[in-house]
C-alpha positions as CSV (number, residue, x, y, z in Angstrom):
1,X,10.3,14.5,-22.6
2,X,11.7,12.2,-19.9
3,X,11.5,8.8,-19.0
4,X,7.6,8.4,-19.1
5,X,6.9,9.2,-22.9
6,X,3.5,9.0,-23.7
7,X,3.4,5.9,-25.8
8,X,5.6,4.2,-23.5
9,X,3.1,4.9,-20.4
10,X,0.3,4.0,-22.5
11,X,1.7,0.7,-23.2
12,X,1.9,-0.2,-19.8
13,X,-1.2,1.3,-18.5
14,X,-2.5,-1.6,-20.3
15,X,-1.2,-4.1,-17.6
16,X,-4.1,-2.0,-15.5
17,X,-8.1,-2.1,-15.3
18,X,-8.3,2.2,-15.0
19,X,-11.0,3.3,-17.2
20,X,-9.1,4.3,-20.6
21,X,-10.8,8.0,-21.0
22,X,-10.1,9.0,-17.6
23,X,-6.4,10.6,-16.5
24,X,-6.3,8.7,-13.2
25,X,-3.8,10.7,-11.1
26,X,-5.0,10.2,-8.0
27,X,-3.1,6.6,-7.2
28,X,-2.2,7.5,-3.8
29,X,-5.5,7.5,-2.4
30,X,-6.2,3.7,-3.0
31,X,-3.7,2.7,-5.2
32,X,-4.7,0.4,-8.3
33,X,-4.3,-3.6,-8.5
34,X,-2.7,-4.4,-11.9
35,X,-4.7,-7.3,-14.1
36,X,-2.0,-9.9,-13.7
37,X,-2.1,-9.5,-9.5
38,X,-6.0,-9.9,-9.7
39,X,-5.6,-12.8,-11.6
40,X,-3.5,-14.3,-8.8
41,X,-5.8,-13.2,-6.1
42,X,-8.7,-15.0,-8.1
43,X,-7.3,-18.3,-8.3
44,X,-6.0,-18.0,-4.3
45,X,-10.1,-17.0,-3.8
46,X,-11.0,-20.2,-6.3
47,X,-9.3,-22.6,-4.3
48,X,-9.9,-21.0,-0.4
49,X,-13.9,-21.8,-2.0
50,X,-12.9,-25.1,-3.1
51,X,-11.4,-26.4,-0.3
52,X,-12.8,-23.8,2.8
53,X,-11.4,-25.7,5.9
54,X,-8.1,-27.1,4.6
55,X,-7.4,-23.5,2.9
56,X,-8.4,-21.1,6.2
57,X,-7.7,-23.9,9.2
58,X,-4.3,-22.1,10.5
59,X,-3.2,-25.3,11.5
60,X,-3.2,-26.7,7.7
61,X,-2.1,-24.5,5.0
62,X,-3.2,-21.0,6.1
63,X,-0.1,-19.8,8.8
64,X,2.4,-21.8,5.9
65,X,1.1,-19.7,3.3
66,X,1.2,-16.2,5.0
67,X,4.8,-17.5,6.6
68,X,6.1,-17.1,2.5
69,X,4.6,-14.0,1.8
70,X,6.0,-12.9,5.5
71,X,9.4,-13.5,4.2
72,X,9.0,-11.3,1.4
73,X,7.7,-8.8,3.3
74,X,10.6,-8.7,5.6
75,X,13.7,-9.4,3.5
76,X,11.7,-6.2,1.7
77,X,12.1,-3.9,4.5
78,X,15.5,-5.2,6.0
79,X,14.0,-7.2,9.6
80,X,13.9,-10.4,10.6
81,X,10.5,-12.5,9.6
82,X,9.0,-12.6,13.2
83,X,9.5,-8.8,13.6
84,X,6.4,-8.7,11.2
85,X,2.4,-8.8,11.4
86,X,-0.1,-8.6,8.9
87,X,-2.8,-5.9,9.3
88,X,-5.5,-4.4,6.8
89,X,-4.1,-1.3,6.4
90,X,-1.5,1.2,7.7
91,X,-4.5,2.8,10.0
92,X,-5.3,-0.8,11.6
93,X,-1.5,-0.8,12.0
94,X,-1.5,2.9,14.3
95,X,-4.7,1.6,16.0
96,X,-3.2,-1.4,17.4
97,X,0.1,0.2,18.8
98,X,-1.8,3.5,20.0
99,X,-4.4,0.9,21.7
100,X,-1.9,-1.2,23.2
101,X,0.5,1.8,24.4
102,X,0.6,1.4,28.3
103,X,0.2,5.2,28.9
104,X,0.1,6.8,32.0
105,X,-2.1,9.3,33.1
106,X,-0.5,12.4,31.9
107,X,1.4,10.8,29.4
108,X,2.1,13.0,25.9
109,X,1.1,11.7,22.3
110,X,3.4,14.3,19.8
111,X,1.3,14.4,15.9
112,X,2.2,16.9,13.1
113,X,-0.2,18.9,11.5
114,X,0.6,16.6,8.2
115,X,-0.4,13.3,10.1
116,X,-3.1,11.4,8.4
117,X,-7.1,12.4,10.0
118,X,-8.0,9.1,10.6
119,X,-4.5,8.0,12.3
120,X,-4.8,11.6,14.3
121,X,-8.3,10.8,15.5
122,X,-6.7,7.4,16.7
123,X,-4.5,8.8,18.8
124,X,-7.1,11.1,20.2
125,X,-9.1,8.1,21.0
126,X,-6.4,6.5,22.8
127,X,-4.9,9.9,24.9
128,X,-8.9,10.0,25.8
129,X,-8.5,7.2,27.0
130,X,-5.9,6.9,29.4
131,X,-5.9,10.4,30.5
132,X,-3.2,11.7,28.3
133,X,-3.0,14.1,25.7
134,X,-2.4,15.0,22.7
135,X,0.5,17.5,21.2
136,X,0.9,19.0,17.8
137,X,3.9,19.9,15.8
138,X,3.2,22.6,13.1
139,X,5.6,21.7,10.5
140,X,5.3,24.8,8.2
141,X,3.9,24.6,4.8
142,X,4.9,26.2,2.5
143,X,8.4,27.0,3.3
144,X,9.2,23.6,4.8
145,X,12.5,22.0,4.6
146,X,13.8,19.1,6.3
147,X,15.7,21.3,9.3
148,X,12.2,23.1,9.6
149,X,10.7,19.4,10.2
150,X,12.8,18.5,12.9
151,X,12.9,21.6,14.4
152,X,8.8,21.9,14.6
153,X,9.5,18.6,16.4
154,X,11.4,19.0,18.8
155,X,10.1,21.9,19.8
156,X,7.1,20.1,20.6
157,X,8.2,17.8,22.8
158,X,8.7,17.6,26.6
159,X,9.4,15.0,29.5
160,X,5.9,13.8,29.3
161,X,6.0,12.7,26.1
162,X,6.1,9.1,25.0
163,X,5.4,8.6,22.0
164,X,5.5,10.2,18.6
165,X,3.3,9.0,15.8
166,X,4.9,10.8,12.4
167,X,4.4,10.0,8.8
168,X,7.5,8.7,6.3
169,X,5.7,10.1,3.5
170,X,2.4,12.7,4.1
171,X,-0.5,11.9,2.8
172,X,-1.9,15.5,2.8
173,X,1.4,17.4,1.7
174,X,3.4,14.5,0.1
175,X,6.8,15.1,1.9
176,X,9.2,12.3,2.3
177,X,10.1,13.3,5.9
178,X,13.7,13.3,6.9
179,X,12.6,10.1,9.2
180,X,16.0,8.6,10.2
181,X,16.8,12.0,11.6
182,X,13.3,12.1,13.4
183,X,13.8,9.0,15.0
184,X,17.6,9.5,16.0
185,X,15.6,13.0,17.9
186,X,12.8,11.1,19.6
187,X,15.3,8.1,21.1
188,X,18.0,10.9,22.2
189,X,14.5,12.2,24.3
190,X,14.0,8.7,25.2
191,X,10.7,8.7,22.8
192,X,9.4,5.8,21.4
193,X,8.5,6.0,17.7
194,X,5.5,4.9,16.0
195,X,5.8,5.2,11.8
196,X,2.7,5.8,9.8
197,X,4.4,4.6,6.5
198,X,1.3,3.8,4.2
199,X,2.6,5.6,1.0
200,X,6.4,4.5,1.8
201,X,6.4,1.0,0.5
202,X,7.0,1.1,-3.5
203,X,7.7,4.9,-3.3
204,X,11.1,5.4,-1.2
205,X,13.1,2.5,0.0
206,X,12.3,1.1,3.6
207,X,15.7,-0.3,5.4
208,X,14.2,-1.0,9.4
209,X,17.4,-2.1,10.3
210,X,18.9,1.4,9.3
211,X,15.7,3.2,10.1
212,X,15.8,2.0,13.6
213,X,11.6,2.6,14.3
214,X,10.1,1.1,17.3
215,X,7.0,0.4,15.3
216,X,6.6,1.2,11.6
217,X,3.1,0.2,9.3
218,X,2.4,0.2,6.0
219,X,0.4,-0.9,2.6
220,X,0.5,-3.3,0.4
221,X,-2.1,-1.6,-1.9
222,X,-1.0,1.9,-2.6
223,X,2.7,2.0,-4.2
224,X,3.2,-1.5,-4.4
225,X,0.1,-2.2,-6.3
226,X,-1.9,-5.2,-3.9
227,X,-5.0,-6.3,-3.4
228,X,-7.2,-3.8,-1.4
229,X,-6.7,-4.8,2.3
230,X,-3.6,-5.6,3.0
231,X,-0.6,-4.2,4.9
232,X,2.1,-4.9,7.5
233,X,3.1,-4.0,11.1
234,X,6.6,-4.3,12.5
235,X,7.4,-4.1,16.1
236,X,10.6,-3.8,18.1
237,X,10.9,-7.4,20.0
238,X,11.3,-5.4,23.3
239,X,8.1,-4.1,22.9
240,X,6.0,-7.3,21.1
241,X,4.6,-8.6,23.9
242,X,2.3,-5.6,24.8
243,X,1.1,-5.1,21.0
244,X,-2.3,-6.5,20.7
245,X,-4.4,-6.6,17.5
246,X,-7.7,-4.4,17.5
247,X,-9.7,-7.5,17.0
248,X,-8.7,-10.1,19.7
249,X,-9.8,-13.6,19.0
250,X,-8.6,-17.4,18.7
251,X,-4.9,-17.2,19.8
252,X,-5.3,-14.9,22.7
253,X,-5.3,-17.8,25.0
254,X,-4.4,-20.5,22.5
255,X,-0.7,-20.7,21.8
256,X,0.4,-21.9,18.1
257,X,3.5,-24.0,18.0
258,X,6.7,-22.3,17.0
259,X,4.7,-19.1,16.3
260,X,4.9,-16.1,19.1
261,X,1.7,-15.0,20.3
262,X,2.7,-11.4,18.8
263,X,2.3,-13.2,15.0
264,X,-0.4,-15.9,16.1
265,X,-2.9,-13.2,17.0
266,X,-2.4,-10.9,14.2
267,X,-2.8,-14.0,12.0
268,X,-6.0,-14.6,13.0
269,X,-8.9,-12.3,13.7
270,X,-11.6,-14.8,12.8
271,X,-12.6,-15.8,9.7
272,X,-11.4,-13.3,6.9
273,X,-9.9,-13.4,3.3
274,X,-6.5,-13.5,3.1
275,X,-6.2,-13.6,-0.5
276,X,-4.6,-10.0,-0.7
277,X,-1.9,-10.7,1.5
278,X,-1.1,-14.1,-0.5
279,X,-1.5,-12.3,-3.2
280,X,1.1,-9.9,-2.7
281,X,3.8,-11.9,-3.8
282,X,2.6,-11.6,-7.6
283,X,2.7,-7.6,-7.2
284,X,5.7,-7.8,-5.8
285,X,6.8,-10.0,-8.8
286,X,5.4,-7.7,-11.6
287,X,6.8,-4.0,-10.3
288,X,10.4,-5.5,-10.2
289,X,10.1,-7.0,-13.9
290,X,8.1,-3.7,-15.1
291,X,11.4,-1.6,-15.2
292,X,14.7,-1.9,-15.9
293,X,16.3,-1.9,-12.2
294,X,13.4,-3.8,-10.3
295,X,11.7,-1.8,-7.7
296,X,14.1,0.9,-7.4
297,X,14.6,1.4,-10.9
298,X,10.2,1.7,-10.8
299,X,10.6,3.6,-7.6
300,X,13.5,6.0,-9.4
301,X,10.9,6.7,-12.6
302,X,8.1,7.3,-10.9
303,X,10.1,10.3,-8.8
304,X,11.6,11.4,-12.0
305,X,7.9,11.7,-13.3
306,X,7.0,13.6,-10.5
307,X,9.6,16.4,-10.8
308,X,9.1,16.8,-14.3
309,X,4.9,16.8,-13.5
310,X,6.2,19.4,-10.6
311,X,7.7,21.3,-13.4
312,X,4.9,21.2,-15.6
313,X,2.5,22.5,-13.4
314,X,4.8,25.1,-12.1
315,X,5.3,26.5,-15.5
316,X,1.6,26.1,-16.7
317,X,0.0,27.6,-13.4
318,X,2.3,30.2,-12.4
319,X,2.8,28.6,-9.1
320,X,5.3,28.3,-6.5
321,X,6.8,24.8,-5.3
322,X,6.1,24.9,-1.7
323,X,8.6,22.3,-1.2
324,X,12.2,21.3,-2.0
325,X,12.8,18.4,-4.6
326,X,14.5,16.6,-2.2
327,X,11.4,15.9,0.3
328,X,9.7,14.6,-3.0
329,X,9.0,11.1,-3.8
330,X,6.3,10.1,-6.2
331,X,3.1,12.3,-4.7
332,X,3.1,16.6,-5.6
333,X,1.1,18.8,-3.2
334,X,0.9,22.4,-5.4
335,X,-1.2,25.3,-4.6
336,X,-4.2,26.0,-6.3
337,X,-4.1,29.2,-8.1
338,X,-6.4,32.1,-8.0
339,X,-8.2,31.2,-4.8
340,X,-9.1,34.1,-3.2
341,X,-13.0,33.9,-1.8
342,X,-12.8,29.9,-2.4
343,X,-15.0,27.8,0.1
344,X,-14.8,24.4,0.4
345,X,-17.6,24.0,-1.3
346,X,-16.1,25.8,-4.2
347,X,-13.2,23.3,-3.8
348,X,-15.3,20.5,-4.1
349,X,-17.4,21.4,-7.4
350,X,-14.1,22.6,-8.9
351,X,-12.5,19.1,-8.1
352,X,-16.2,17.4,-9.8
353,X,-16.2,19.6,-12.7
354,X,-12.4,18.3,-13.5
355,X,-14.1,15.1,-13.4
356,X,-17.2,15.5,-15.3
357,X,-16.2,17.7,-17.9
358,X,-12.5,17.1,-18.2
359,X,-12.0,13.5,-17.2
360,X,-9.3,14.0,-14.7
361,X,-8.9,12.3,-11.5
362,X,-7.3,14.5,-8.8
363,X,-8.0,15.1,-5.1
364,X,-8.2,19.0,-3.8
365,X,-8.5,19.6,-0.2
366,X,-7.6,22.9,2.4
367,X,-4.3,22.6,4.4
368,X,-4.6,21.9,7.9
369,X,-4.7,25.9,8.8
370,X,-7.8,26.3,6.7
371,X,-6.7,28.6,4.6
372,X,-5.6,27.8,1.3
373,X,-6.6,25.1,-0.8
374,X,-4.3,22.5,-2.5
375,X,-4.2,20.0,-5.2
376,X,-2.2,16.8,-5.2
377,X,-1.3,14.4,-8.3
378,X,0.3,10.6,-8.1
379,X,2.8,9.1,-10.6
380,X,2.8,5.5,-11.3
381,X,4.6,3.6,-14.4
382,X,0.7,3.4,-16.0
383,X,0.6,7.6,-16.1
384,X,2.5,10.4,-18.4
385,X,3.5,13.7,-19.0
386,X,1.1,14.5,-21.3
387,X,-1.7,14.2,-18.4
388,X,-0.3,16.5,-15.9
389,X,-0.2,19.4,-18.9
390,X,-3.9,18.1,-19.8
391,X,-4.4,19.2,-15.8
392,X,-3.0,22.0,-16.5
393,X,-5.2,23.1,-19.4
394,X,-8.0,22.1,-17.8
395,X,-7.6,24.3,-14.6
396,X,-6.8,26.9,-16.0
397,X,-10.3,26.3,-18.3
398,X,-12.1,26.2,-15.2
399,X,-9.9,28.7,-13.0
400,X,-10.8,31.3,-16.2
401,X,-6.8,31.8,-16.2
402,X,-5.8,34.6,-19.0
């Protein structure tokens, strides 16, 4: 058995609130806040309720406090502190580049058929629009490697496009895209690059400096455990000044000193609580002591868990990887066996009855083309081999698998 032995796992799913008779592998969907980080995010909510106008005024403590956990947030991801805003999630991150984009009628928007729905249906709102469209790359799946990826991509593109909108990791397929080499593509075309990198942070190192995005968005509350509502947005400096939040408010016409108006506005929306950005600091704080190696020794385990879950499930379903190991990080997309005739609303009851009757946690969906449907586990320090072979024995209970 590898790093993640079972008592080991169950020790530190301890530091979590998950419900103790349920095999939770479904973290990538909304992550999960450990108890200490909640306890931060309490106190910061006990004193914002103690003190309301000294705690959210920006001109008294609020702009200090995010300016500390802005740092962090930057020295994380290799840019410099005022290359960074603070938005709810990774999807209020796409929203507020695609809606600030000055396209041109005509204009091209390049997507891949992994892209995230509700970042996809963004950029079909913004295309709308301005009179420009939409293109899709159709990076294959099964069968994908990182030349296919790149190759889907360019192949897509033409002098009308502008922009590309591509994920680090998928959310649907969980590939770690080969992203430096995506973006090195897009600028030789002259193609600005917009990164939807909500699963990245905590799962794959981030270096923006090396990375060399034009705008790049992530969580706080998936892989690096947060507070629900929380994220960042970096932009390029050429391109700051026409990035505008989706909710415009105080600072549009009221300057902050020393602050850009790029930060003030995305500091403040209006009133809102701000505790799971300030709290982020304590996450941050308990991942890097959880493991021996900080963050990348967490980041390192949780992969290794993942190919030895990939293994397990390979083994135990008779099932074909669809997917090299290096384009894995810490999420496994696998085919569900014995699906002929399967609807979706097959898909859906077998996903419940996992639930109900086996006490497993997992999301199942059909691929972009329809066709097949596909099942997709997490691995974070609080989970273990011995639930991914419990996942095993309970699909092939419910599958009716000789």
């Amino acid at each position: 058995m590898g790093p993640f032995a079972m008592n080991e796992s169950n020790d530190l799913r301890s530091h979590w609130l998950l419900a103790p008779d349920i095999d939770f592998l479904n973290h990538g969907s909304f992550g999960a806040c450990p108890r200490v980080v909640l306890q931060a995010q309490r106190k910061i909510q006990d004193d914002l309720e103690r003190e309301p106008i000294r705690f959210l005024a920006p001109e008294r403590e609020l702009e200090a406090k995010l300016d500390v956990v802005r740092k962090g947030v930057a020295d994380l991801v290799h840019v410099d502190t005022q290359d960074i805003a603070f938005v709810r999630n990774a999807t209020d991150g796409v929203n507020a580049v695609l809606r600030s984009f000055p396209f041109q009628p005509g204009d091209e928007v390049v997507v891949t058929n992994h892209g995230y729905n509700a970042c996809i249906n963004a950029a079909h709102y913004a295309v709308t629009g301005a009179n420009a469209t939409l293109q899709t790359a159709f990076i294959p799946f099964p069968s994908v490697d990182n030349d296919a990826v790149l190759k889907a991509i360019e192949e897509t593109f033409t002098d009308r496009t502008k922009l590309l909108l591509i994920d680090h990791v998928t959310s649907f397929s969980g590939l770690v895209l080969p992203l430096e080499r995506i973006i090195k593509l897009a600028h030789r075309y002259h193609i600005r690059v917009l990164v939807d990198g909500a699963h990245a942070l905590g799962m794959v190192p981030v270096d923006l400096k090396q990375l060399n995005a034009d705008y790049y968005t992530a969580n706080h509350h998936k892989w690096l455990c947060g507070p629900k509502a929380s994220g960042f947005l970096y932009v390029r400096k050429a391109f700051q000044s026409e990035v505008r939040p989706t909710v415009i408010s105080h600072a549009a016409n009221r300057a902050r000193p020393g602050r850009s108006r790029f930060i003030a506005e995305f500091d403040w929306g209006g009133t809102y609580d701000p505790s799971p950005l300030l709290a982020l600091p304590a996450s941050v704080q308990f991942l890097t002591g959880l493991r021996p190696g900080g963050l990348q020794g967490l980041m390192n385990g949780n992969r290794q868990l993942a190919l030895e879950a990939r293994d397990v499930l390979i083994r135990g379903l008779g099932i074909e990887p669809p997917a090299p190991q290096e384009m894995i990080g810490s999420l496994v997309t696998m085919p569900l066996p014995a699906f002929e005739s399967m609807t979706a609303g097959d898909l859906d009851k077998l996903q419940q009855r996992l639930y109900s009757r086996h006490r497993v946690e997992v999301p199942m969906f059909f691929g972009p083309d329809g066709a097949r449907p596909w099942f997709r586990v997490s691995c974070q320090a609080y989970n273990d081999i011995a639930q991914y072979e419990r996942l095993v024995e309970s699909l092939r209970n419910e599958l009716a698998m000789p």
